[in-house]
C-alpha positions in Angstrom: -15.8 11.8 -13.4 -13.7 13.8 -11.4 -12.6 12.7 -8.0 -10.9 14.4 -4.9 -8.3 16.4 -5.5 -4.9 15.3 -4.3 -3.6 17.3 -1.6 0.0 17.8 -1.5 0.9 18.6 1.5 4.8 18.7 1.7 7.6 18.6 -1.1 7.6 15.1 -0.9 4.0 14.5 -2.0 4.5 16.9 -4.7 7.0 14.6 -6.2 5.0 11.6 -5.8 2.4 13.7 -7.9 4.9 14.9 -10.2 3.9 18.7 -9.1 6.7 20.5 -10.6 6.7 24.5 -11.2 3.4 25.3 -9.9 0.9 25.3 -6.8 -1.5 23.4 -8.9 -2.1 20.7 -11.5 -4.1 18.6 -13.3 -3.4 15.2 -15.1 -5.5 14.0 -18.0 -5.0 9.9 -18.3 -6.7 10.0 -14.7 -9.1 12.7 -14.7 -7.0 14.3 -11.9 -6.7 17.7 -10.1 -3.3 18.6 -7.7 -3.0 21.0 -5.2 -0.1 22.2 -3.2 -1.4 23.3 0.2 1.8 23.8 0.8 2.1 26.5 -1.9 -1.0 27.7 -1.8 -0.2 29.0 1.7 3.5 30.2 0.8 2.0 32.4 -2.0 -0.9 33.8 0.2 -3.6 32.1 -2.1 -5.7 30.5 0.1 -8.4 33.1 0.3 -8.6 32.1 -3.7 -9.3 28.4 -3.2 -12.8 28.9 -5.8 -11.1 30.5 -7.9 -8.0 27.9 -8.1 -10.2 24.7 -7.7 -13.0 25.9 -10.4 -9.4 26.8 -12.5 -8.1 23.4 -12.4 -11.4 21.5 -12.9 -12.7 24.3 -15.9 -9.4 22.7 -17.7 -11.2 18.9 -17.5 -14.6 20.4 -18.8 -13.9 23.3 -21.0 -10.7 23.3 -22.8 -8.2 21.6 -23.5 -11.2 19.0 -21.7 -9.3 15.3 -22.3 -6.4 13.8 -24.0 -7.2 13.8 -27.8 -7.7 17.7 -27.8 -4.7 18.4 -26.0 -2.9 16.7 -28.6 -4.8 18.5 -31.2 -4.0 21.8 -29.5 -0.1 21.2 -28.8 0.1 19.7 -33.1 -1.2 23.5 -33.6 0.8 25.2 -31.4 3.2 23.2 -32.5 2.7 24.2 -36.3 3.1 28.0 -35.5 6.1 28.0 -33.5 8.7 26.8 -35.8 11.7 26.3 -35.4 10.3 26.7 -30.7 8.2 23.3 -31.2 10.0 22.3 -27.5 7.9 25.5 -26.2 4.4 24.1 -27.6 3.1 22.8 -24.0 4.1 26.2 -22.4 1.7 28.1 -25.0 -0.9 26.0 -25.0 -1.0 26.3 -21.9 -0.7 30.0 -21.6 -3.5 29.9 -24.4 -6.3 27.6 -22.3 -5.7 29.4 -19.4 -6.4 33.1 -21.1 -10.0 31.1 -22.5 -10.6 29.2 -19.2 -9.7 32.9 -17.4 -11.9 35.0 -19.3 -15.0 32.7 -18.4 -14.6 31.9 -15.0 -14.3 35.6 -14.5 -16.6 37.2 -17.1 -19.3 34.6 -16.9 -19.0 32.9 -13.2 -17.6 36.4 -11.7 -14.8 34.6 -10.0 -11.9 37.0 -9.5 -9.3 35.6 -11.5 -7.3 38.8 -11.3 -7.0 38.4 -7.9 -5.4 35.6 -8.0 -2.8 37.1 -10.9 -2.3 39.9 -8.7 -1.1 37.7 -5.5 1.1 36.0 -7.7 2.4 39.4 -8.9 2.7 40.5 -5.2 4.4 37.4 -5.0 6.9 38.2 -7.6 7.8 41.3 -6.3 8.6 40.3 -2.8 11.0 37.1 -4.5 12.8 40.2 -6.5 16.5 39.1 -7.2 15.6 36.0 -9.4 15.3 36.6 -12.9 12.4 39.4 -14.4 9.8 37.9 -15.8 9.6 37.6 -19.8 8.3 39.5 -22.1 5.9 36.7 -23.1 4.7 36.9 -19.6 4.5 40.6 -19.8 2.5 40.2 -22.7 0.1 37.4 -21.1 -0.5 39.6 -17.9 -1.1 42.5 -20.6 -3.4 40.6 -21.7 -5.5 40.0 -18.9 -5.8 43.3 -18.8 -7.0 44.2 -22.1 -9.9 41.8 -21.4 -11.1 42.5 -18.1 -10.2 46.3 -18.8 -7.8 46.7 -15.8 -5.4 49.5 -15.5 -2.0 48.7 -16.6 0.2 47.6 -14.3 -2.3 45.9 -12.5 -0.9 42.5 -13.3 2.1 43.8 -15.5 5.4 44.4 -14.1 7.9 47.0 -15.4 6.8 49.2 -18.7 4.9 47.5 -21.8 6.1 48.4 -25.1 3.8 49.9 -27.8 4.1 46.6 -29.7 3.4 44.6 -27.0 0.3 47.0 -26.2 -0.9 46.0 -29.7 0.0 42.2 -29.6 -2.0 42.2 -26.0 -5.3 43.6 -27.6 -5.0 41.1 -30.8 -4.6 38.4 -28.3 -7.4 39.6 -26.2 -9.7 39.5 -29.3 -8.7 36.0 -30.4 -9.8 34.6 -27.2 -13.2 36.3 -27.6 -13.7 35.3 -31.0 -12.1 31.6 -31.0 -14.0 30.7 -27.0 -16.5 28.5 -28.7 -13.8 27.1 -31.8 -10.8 27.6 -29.5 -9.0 24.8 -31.6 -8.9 27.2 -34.4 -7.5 29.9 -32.5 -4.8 27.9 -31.3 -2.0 28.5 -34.3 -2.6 32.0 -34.7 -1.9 32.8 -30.5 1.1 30.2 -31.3 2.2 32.7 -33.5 1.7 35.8 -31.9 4.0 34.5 -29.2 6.8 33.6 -31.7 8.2 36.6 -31.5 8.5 37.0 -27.5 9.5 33.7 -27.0 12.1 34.2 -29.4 13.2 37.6 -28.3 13.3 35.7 -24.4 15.4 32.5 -25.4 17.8 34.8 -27.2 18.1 37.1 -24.3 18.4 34.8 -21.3 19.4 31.2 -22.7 15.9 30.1 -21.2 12.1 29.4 -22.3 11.2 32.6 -20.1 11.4 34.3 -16.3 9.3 33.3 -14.1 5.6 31.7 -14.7 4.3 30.5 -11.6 1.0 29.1 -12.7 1.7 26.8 -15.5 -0.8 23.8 -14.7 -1.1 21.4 -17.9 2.2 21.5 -19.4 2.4 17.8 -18.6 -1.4 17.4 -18.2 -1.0 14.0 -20.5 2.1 12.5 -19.2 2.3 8.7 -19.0 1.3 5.7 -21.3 -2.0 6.6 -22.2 -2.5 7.5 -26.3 -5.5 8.1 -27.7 -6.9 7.4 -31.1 -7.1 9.7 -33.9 -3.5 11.8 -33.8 -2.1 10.2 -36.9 -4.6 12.2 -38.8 -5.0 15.5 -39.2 -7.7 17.9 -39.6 -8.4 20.3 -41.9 -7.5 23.6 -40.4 -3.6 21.8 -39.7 -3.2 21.9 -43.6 -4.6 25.5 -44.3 -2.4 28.9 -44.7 -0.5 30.0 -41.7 -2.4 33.2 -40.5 -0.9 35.8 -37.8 -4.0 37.1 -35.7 -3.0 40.7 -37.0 -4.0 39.1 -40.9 -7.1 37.6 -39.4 -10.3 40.1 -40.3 -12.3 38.2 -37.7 -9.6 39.5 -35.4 -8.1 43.2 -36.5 -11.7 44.1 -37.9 -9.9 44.6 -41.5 -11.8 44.3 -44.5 -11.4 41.4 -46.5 -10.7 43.3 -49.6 -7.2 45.0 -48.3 -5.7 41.8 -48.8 -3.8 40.8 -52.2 -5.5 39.0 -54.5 -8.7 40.3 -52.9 -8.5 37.0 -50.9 -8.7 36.9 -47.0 -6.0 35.1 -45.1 -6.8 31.5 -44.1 -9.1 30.7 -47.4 -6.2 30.1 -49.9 -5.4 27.1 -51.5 -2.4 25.8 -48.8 -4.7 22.6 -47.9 -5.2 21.3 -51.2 -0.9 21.7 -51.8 -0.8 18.8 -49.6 -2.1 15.9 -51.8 -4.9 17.4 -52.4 -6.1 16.6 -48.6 -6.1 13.2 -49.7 -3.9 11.5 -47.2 -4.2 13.4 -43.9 -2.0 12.4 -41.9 1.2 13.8 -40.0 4.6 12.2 -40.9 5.8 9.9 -38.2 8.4 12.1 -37.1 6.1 14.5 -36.5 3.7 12.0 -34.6 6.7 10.9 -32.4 7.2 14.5 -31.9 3.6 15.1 -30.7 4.0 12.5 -28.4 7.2 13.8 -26.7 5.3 17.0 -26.0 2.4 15.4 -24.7 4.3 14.0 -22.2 4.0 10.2 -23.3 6.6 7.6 -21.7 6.7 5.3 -24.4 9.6 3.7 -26.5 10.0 4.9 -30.2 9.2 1.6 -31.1 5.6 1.5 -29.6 5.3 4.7 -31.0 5.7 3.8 -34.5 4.0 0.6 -33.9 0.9 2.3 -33.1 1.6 4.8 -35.8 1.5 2.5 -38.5 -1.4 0.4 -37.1 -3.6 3.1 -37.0 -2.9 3.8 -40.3 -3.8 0.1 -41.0 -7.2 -0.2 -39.1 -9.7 1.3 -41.6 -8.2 -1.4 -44.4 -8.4 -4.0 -42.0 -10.5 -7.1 -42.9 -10.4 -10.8 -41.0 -7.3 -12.6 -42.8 -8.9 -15.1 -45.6 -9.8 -18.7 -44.6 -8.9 -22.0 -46.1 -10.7 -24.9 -46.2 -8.6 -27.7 -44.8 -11.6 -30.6 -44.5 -15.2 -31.3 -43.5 -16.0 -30.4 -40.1 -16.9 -33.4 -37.7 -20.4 -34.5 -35.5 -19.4 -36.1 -32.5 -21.0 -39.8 -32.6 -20.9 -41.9 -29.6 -19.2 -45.3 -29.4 -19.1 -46.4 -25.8 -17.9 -46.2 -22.3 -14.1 -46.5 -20.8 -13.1 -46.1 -17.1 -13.1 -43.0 -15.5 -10.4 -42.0 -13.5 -9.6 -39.3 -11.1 -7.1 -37.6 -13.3 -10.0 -36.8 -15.5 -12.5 -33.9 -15.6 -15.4 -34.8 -13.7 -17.5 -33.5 -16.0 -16.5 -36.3 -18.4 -18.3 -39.1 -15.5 -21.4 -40.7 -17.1 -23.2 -41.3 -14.4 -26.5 -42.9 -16.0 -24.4 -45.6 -16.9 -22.2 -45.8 -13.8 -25.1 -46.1 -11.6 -26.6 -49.0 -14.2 -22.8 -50.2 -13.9 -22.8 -50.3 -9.5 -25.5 -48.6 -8.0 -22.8 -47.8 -5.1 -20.5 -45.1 -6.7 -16.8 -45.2 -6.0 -14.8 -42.8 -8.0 -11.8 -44.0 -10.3 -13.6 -47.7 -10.0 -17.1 -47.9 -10.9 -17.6 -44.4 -12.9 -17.3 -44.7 -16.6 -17.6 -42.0 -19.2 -18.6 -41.6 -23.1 -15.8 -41.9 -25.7 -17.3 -40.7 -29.0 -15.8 -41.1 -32.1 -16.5 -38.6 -35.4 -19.1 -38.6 -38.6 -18.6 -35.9 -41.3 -20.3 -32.9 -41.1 -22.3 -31.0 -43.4 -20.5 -28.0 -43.3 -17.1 -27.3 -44.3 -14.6 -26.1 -41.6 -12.5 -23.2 -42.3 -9.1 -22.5 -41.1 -6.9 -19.6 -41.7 -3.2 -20.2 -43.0 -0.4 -18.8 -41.6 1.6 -16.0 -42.6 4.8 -15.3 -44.0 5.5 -11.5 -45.1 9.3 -10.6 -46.6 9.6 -7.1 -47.0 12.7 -6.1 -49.3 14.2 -3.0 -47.1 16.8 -2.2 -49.4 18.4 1.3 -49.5 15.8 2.4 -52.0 12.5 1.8 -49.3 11.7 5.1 -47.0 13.2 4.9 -43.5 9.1 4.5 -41.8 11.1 6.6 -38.7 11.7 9.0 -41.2 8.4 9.3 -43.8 5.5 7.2 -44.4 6.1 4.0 -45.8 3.5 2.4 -47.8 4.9 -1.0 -47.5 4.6 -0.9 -43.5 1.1 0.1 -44.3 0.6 -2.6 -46.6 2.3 -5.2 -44.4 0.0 -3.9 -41.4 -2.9 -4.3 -43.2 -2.2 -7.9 -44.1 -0.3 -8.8 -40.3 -2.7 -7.5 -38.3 -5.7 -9.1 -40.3 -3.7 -12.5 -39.9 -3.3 -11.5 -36.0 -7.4 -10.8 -35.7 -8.3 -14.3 -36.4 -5.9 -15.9 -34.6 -3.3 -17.0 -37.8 0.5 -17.0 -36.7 2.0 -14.7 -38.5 5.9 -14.2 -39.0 7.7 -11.2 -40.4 11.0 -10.7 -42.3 12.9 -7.5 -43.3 15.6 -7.9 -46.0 17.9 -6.2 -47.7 20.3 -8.2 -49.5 23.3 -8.3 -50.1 23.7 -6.9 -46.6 21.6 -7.6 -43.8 18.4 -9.4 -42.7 16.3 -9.1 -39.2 13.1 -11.3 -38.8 10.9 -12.3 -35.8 12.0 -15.6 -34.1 9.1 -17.9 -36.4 5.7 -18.2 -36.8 3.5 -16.4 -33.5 0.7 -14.6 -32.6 2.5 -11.8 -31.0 1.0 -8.3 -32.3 4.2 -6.6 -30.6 6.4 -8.8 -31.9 5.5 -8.9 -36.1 5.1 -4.7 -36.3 8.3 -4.3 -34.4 10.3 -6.0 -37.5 7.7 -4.5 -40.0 8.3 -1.0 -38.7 12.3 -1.4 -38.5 14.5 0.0 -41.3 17.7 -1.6 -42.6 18.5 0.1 -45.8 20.9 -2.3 -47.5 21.7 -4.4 -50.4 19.2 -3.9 -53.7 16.3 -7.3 -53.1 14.6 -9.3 -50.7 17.0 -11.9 -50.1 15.6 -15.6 -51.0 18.1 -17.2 -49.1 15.3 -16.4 -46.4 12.6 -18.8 -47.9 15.5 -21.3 -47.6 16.3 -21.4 -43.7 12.4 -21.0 -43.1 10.5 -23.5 -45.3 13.4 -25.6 -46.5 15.5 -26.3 -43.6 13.5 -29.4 -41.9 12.8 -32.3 -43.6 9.1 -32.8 -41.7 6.4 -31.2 -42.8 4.6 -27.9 -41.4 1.5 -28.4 -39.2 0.0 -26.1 -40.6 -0.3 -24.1 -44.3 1.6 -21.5 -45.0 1.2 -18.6 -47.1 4.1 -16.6 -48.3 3.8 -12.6 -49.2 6.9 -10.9 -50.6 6.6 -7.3 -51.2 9.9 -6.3 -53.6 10.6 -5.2 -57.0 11.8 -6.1 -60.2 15.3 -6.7 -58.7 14.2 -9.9 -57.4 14.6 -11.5 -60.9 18.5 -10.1 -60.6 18.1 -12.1 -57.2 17.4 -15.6 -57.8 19.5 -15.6 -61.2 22.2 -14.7 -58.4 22.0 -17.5 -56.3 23.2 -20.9 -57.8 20.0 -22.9 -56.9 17.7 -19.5 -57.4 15.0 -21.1 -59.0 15.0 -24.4 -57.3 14.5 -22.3 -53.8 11.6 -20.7 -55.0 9.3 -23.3 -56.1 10.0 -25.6 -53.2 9.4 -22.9 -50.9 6.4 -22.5 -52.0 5.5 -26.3 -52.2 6.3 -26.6 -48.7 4.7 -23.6 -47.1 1.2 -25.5 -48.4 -0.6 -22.3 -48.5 0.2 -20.4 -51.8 2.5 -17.6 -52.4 2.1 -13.8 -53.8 4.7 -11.8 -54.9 3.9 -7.8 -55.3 6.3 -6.3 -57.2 7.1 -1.9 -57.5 7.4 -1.8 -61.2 5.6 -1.9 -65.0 4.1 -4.6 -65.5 5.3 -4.8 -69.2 9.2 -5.2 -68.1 12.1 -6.9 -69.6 11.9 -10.1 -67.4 8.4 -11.5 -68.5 10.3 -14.6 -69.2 11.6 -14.8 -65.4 7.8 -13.8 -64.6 6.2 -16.4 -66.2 8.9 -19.1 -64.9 7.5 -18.4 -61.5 4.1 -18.0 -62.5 4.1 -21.5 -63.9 5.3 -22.7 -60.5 2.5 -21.3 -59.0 3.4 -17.7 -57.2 0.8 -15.1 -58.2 2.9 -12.1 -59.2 0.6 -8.5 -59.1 2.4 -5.3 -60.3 1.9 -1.7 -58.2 3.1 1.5 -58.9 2.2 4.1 -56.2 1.9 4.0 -52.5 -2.2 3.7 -52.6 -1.9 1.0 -55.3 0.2 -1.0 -52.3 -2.3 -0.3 -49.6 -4.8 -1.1 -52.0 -3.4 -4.3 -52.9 -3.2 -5.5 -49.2 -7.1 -4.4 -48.7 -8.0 -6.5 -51.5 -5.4 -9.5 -50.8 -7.7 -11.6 -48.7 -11.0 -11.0 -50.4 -9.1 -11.7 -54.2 -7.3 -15.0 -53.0 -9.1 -16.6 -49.9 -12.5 -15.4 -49.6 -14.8 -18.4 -49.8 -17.6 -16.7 -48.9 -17.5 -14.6 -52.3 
C-alpha cells in the first residue's frame, strides 16, 4: 500500500510536506513516508538509510499501523498525562518508536543505536542550544537498558538513580506490552509524567532537543475514522504506574492492599457500569486536536453525535399517500426535436411516412395511468423542535440525549430521502432553525448539535411561522416531533391563541405530530394532556437519557411501519 517515499530535497519541499522538526516522516490519511535528503546528509545519516526507511515504514505495519490506533494510543496517552494532554503526540510517539526500535534491532539486527548515536554525535557538535531533557535522557536510557549498551552510549550528561530505575521499568514495558502495545500505552504515559513535568517547569518548554520525532502529526488533515466516540475497556479501568504493574516490576500480586493487583479493580464498572462507552465530546474534540485533524468544531460534533446515532438508525417510516399507477397507452402525438429521442416511436412513424424526417413525421406514445395493485409508499417530511432551554446539557459540553435522539430520527428521515427541517428553541429568549424543509445532512445536525440555553419551553410561536403562515397547502405531509417537557403546558396557556396554534399546526402539517415530554407521566396537567391528545398529537412520557434514545429507535416502527 505504501508508495515511494517523498524526497525532500531542500527546505522548501519540506514545507510542502509539512516536514517540521525531523529528517523523517510519515503521514497516515495517505499511507506516506518523508525523507529529508537534505537532513539526512547534514546529520551524517546516510550510511543509515535501512535503518531509517525500514523505521518509518515499521510505523505503517507495526505500530501505531493506521489512523484508528493512533487515536486509540494518543486517548491513552492522553488519559495518563493529566493535566500534559497537549504533550500526548510527543509520548506516543516516543512510546512506538521504543517498540518499533527494539524490533527492528533485536529481531531484523538493524543497528538502531547507530543511528541514536549519530544523532547524539550530532548533538554534541550543535552544543550551545538548549541540553536535552530529562525525558530524553530517560528515553536514550532506555535504549540502553534494552539493547544492554554501556551508559552514556546514547545518554548525555549523568543519569540519576531514579531515572536509572524509570529506564529499566520502561524497558520492561516495552518487552511485555510488544504484542498488546495498546495496553502498555497509559502506563509509559505515566512514567513520563514526572519528567515532562519536571522539563516544562524548568525551561517553559515541552523538552530540549528531540531530533527524531516522526509521527507527532502522522494523522493531520480531514481524514476521521470510525470508532473514536467509543471507548474500550482498558480506557475505563484503574490508572496503573508500570512500577504497580506485577507483569512489569516482577512483584507479587499479594503485596498489594486488599490482596488485589493493580489494574483488576472495579474503576470500569464506576463508570455506568460500562454501559455507555463512550468519551464525552469535549474529550472527542480533544482527541481530534491531537491527532492533528483540520476540521471545524462543528463537523466535529456533527460526526460525534451521528456516530452515536448510527447503531439506532432505521429507514424513517413510510406513509401511504395512494395506489401506485401501470402505465397504459393511449396514443401517439408529434415528436419534436426538443424531446428525448428515446421517446420517437418509430414502428409507427415508419407506418406514418416510410421517409423519416425528424420533428415532422416521427410520433411517440403518450400513455395514460390504471391503478396498480400495490400500494405506493412515500415518506413524510420532517419537523423536529428541540426545547434548548437553560435546563438541556450544552452537547459541546456533555452528552446530550436529545441530540442523540434527534439524530436518530434526522438522519433516518435523511436515509430515505424525506426533507427534514430542524428547530432549536428556547423561549422566552432565542430560537435558531435551519432555513425550511431540505435534505441537507450538514445542514439539520448543525442546528441539532448547537446550544442556546435560554428561556424555560419550546417556543410554539415556531409551529406558527412554519405551518401557519401561507394560506396554500404543503406539497407534501408533514410530521411534527417536539422533544420538551412539562413546561410546554405553561407555554401555550402563555400565548393568547395557544391552543388554537397547536391543533392547526398539526392539521396543516398533514402528517401527524408526537410530542415527547421529560416528566411523570401522572402530572398535574392531565387536563392540558388530554386537550391535545383529543386533537390528535400523540404525547409519550421519558425519564432518563436511554428512555429518549429509546423512544427515537422505536418512533418509526411504533407510528409508520406498514410493514408491521
Amino acid at each position: 500500500m505504501l508508495s515511494e517515499p517523498r524526497w525532500c530535497l531542500s527546505e522548501e519541499d519540506e514545507q510542502r510536506e509539512g516536514l517540521t522538526g525531523s529528517f523523517a516522516m510519515i503521514r497516515l490519511n495517505d499511507h506516506a513516508v518523508v525523507i529529508s535528503i537534505r537532513q539526512v546528509a547534514e546529520q551524517n545519516l546516510d550510511r543509515f538509510a535501512t535503518e531509517i526507511l525500514a523505521h518509518e515504514i515499521g510505523h505503517h505495519v507495526y505500530v501505531p499501523g493506521d489512523l484508528t490506533d493512533n487515536a486509540r494510543l494518543l486517548a491513552r496517552c492522553r488519559r495518563g498525562l493529566s493535566d500534559l494532554k497537549a504533550h500526548a503526540p510527543m509520548i506516543a510517539n516516543l512510546y512506538a518508536d521504543l517498540l518499533l526500535n527494539d524490533r527492528l534491532q533485536r529481531t531484523d539486527g538493524l543497528d538502531m543505536a547507530g543511528v541514536y548515536a549519530a544523532l547524539k554525535s550530532g548533538l554534541d557538535e550543535g552544543a550551545g542550544g538548549p541540553p536535552p531533557s530529562e525525558l530524553w535522557g530517560l528515553y536514550m536510557r532506555t535504549y540502553e537498558r534494552l539493547w544492554s549498551l554501556r551508559s552514556g552510549t546514547l545518554t548525555t550528561g549523568p543519569i540519576s538513580s531514579q531515572a536509572d530505575v524509570d529506564a529499566d521499568l520502561a524497558a520492561r514495558l516495552v518487552r511485555h506490552y510488544r504484542a498488546d502495545w495498546l495496553a502498555g500505552a497509559t502506563r509509559f504515559a505515566l512514567l513520563c509524567y514526572d519528567y515532562l513535568k519536571r522539563d516544562a517547569e524548568n525551561s517553559g518548554a515541552e523538552s530540549g532537543p528531540m531530533p527524531w520525532l516522526d509521527a507527532v502529526y502522522a494523522g493531520m488533515g480531514d481524514d476521521i475514522p470510525d470508532g473514536l466516540v467509543g471507548m474500550d475497556a482498558d480506557e475505563l479501568g484503574d490508572l496503573v504506574h508500570p512500577g504497580d504493574d506485577p507483569a512489569i516490576s516482577g512483584l507479587s500480586e499479594e503485596i498489594f492492599s486488599d490482596a488485589e493487583a493493580p489494574g483488576t479493580g472495579t474503576g470500569a464498572a464506576v463508570v455506568g457500569g460500562l454501559k455507555n462507552r463512550y468519551r464525552d465530546p469535549t474529550d472527542f474534540v480533544e482527541l481530534m486536536a491531537a491527532m492533528g485533524v483540520k476540521i471545524s468544531e462543528d463537523d466535529l460534533l456533527i460526526r460525534y453525535y451521528r456516530e452515536l446515532a448510527r447503531p439506532h438508525l432505521i429507514p424513517f417510516p413510510m406513509k401511504t399517500l395512494r395506489h401506485s399507477a401501470d402505465p397504459l397507452p393511449e396514443g401517439l402525438a408529434q415528436w419534436d426535436l426538443g424531446s428525448p429521442l428515446t421517446a420517437v416511436d418509430w414502428l409507427e412513424s415508419v407506418i406514418k411516412s416510410p421517409v423519416v424526417i425528424p420533428g415532422v413525421t416521427t410520433v411517440e406514445r403518450t400513455f395514460g395511468e390504471t391503478v396498480g395493485s400495490d400500494p405506493e409508499r412515500e415518506p413524510p417530511d420532517l419537523y423536529l423542535g428541540v426545547d434548548c432551554s437553560g435546563s438541556m446539557t450544552n452537547p459541546r459540553y456533555g452528552v446530550s440525549y436529545p441530540v442523540i435522539a434527534g439524530a436518530v430520527i434526522v438522519l433516518s428521515a435523511l436515509r430515505v430521502r424525506a426533507k427534514a427541517m430542524v428547530c432549536l428553541s428556547g423561549e422566552p429568549g432565542r430560537f435558531t432553525q435551519t432555513d425550511g424543509f431540505s435534505h441537507s445532512e450538514r445542514e439539520n445536525m448543525k442546528i441539532l448539535t448547537g446550544y442556546l440555553g435560554t428561556g424555560y419551553a419550546y417556543g410554539i410561536e415556531r409551529l406558527r411561522e412554519t405551518f401557519l403562515s401561507s394560506d396554500e397547502p404543503r406539497e407534501r405531509p408533514a410530521h411534527i416531533l417536539i422533544v420538551t417537557d412539562g413546561d410546554l403546558f405553561y407555554m401555550i396557556k402563555q400565548i393568547t391563541d395557544g391552543w388554537d396554534i397547536m391543533e392547526r399546526s398539526l392539521a396543516a402539517a398533514g402528517g401527524g405530530g408526537s410530542i415527547v415530554l421529560d416528566m411523570n407521566p401522572t402530572h398535574s396537567y392531565s387536563d392540558e394532556a388530554d386537550r391535545l391528545v383529543a386533537m390528535g398529537w400523540d404525547l409519550y412520557y421519558v425519564r432518563t437519557g436511554d428512555q429518549l434514545v429509546t423512544f427515537a429507535r422505536a418512533f418509526a416502527r411504533q407510528q409508520f411501519d406498514l410493514n408491521r
